[in-house]
C-alpha positions, 0 to 999 in steps of 0.5 A, spaced: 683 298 210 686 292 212 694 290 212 695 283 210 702 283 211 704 278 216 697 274 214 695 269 209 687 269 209 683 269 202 677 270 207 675 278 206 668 277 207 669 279 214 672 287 213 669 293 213 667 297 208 672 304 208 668 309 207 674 314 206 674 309 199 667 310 197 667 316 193 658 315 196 658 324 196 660 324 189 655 327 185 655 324 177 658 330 173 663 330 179 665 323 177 665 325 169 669 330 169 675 332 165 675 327 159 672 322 162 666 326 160 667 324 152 665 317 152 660 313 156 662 306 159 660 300 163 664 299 170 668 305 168 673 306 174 671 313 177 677 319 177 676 319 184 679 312 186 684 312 180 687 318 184 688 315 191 691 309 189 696 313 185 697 318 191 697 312 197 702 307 192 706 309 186 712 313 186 713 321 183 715 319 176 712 312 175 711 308 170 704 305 170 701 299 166 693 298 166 691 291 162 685 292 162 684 300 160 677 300 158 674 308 157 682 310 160 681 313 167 686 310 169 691 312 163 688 320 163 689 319 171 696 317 171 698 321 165 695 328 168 700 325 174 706 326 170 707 318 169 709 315 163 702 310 162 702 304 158 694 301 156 692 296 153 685 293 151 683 287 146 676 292 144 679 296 139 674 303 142 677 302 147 683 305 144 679 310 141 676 313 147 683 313 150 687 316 145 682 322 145 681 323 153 690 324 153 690 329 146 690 336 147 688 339 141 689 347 140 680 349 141 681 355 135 683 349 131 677 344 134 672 350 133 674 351 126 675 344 124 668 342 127 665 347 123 668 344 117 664 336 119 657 339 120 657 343 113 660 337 109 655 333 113 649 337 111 652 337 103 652 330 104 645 328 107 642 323 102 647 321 098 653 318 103 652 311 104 657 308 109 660 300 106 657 297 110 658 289 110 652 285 108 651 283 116 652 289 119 648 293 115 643 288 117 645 289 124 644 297 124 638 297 119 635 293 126 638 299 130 637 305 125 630 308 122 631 310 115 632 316 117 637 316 122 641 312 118 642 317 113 644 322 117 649 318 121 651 315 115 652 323 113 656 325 119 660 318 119 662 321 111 663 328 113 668 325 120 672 321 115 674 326 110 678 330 116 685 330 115 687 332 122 688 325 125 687 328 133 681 331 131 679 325 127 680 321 132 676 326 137 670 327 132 669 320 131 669 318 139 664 323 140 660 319 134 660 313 138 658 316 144 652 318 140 649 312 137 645 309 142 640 316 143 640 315 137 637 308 135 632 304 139 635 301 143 632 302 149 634 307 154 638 306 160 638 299 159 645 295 159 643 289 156 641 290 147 633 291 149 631 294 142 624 299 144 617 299 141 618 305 136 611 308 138 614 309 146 621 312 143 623 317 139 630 317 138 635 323 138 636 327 132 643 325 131 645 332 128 642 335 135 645 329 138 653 330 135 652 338 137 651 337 144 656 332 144 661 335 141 659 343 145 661 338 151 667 336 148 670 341 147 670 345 153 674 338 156 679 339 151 680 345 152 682 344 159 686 338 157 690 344 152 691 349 158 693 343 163 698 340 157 698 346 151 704 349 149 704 355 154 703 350 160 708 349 165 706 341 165 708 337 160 705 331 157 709 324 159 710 318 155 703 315 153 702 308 149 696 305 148 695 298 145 689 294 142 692 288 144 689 281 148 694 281 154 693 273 154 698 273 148 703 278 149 710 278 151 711 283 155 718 286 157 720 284 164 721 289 171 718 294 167 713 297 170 712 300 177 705 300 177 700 296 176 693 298 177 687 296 173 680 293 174 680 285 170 674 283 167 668 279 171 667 273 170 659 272 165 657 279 167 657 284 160 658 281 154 662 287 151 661 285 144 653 286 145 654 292 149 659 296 144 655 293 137 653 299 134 659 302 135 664 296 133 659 296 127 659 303 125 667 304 126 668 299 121 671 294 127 668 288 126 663 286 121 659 282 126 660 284 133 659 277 134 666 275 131 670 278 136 666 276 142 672 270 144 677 276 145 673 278 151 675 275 157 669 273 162 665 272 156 661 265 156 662 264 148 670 263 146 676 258 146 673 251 150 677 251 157 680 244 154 684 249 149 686 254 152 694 256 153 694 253 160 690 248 163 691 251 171 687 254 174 692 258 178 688 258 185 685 252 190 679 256 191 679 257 184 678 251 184 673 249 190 668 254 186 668 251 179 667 244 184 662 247 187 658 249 180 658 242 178 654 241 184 650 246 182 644 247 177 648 251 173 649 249 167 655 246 163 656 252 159 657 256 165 662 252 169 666 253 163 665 260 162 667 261 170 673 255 168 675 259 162 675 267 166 680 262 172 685 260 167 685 267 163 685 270 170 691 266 171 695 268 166 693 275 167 696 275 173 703 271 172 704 278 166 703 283 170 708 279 176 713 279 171 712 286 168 713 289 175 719 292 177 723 289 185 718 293 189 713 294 184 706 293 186 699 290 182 692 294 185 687 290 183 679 293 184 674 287 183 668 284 186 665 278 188 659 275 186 654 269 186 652 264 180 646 259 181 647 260 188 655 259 189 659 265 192 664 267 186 669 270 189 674 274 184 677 278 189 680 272 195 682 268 188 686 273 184 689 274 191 691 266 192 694 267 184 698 273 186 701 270 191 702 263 188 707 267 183 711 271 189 708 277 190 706 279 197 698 281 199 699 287 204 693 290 204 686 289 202 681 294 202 673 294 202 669 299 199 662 300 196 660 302 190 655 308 190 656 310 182 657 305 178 653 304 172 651 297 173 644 294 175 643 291 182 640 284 180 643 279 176 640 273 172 639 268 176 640 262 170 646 266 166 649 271 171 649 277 167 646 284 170 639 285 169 633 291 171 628 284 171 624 283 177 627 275 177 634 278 178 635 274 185 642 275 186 645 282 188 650 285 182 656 286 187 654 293 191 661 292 193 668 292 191 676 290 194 682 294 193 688 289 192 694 291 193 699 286 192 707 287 191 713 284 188 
């Protein structure tokens, strides 16, 4: 750990990784435990981290903003804590994961209502037809053999016609989380990779929901002890939005904390990677509409158009200078211009949400495209300083557990399992911690 507070340096590349922020003895159910355990995520934060920030920097009874919630953690963490939480995410499935991770439902009636879906699923076998739009229903007829899609479509039906909106909610999370081992999308690939149907059966989705739901609600009961009517502990005010934070006003002084990990500029392509869901949910008739509402995706709104034209940062600047000069190609320097204005933007929200004293904890990591050093981390700390907040510490750790590839595309950037991948996919991450 390193404290910045009588420093003014946006080189980070000589700190040493602090191992006491690694998490690297952690096994993979001990970073899944709780709810998280509900759904699967791309970069999700582990608990473990969530937690220590909250102990090392947010008062007893704090408000805590995450802008970027993802699958929740930070939300679930803080919330278990006792702070009153305000998520908010652009990907409507992230709304749904965290609304299910922080509801407590009574296990008597989850058992009893789970039993209810898988009778009306076995009724509904061969005759329900989800209303699928021309284009997704090609999408999915690419994703689902026949016979999965029945039976999909089946449970779909059956989660729909429950009338308990918390265990709706939960049903149709756990759904989710089951479709890609049940399509043919290949295993364990972060990338949409559709396998050879003769190397790969995929999970019967009966089987798959069972074991998924068995999971579920043995989490939710904890939850129900830990914030259930008989519990010493109370449930504190939690507020999630499907929100894109570039186009919100937010109230001024509000928040204590800010904690959250913003996107990384072309990494995951988030329309890509969440399409079966996004399809089968009813959020997007075509995954690719909604591609523009991701930040760091390289298809989207032309820098030349977007709100503002700053950049926020000099070496912001420096890096896009430094990929013109490059091979990359033009498309990816606007992407990279684009992630710098939507990350300025971002940054001057989160400043003037936060309360006299509040503190802004980024988590992000720096990476390499066409041979230029991205520094995410040494550029978001100039933009927050840039908007009156104070770098006070800054901390390296690595990343022993994150769901990600080590190698990235050597032309586009993105995370990739190939032998061609040239670049490492940052091992490594920074803990910015910045007050107002």
């Amino acid at each position: 750990m390193t404290d910045l507070r009588s420093q003014h340096s946006y080189d980070f590349s000589s700190l040493t990784c602090d191992p006491d922020w690694s998490f690297s003895s952690l096994s993979a159910k001990e970073t899944s435990e709780g709810t998280h355990a509900y759904h699967s995520y791309p970069m999700r934060f582990v608990p473990q981290l969530v937690r220590k920030v909250l102990q090392h920097y947010t008062p007893p009874g704090a408000v805590i903003m995450d802008p970027f919630m993802g699958s929740g953690t930070t939300i679930v963490e803080a919330a278990l804590k006792g702070h009153a939480v305000i998520g908010i995410d652009v990907n409507p499935l992230a709304k749904l994961i965290t609304d299910a991770k922080v509801t407590p439902i009574d296990p008597v009636l989850l058992s009893h209502r789970v039993d209810c879906m898988f009778e009306r699923a076995e009724r509904m076998k061969g005759t329900a037809k989800a209303p699928f739009e021309p284009r997704a229903s090609e999408r999915i007829d690419f994703w689902f053999p026949p016979s999965q899609r029945e039976k999909l479509e089946a449970l779909l039906a059956a989660i729909q016609a429950e009338r308990n909106g918390d265990v709706r909610r939960l049903l149709m999370c756990g759904f989710s989380n089951i479709l890609k081992c049940c399509s043919l999308w290949y295993p364990g690939s972060t990338k949409p990779v559709r396998s050879d149907k003769r190397r790969r059966n995929p999970e019967d989705p009966f089987k798959a929901m069972s074991r998924q739901l068995r999971i579920m609600a043995e989490r939710n009961e904890e939850l129900f002890e830990y914030w259930g009517p008989t519990s010493a502990m109370r449930r504190p005010p939690i507020k999630t939005l499907c929100r894109d934070i570039r186009l919100m006003r937010l109230p001024a002084s509000s928040v204590d904390c800010v904690i959250t990990s913003p996107p990384y500029v072309t990494s995951y392509d988030y329309a890509e990677l969440h399409q079966l869901s996004l399809l089968w949910l009813g959020y997007a008739a075509n995954h690719q509409d909604i591609r523009p509402s991701f930040m760091g995706a390289v298809h989207g709104l032309h820098p030349s158009q977007h709100p503002t034209r700053e950049l926020g940062s000099n070496l912001a600047a420096s890096i896009v200078d430094d990929l013109r000069e490059s091979p990359a190609e033009p498309h990816l320097v606007r992407a990279v211009t684009k992630y710098y204005q939507d990350m300025w933007l971002f940054v001057r929200k989160a400043r003037r949400v936060l309360k006299p004293g509040g503190v802004l904890v980024l988590v992000i990591g720096n990476t390499v495209l066409r041979g230029v050093l991205v520094r995410n981390a040494e550029a978001l700390a100039e933009m927050g300083e840039k908007q009156g907040l104070r770098l006070t510490q800054v901390i390296r750790r690595r990343i022993p557990l994150k769901s990600i590839p080590q190698r990235r595309d050597p032309v586009s950037g993105r995370f990739t399992s190939h032998q061609g991948g040239t670049a490492n996919a940052y091992p490594e991450e920074y803990v910015i911690v910045m007050n107002a």
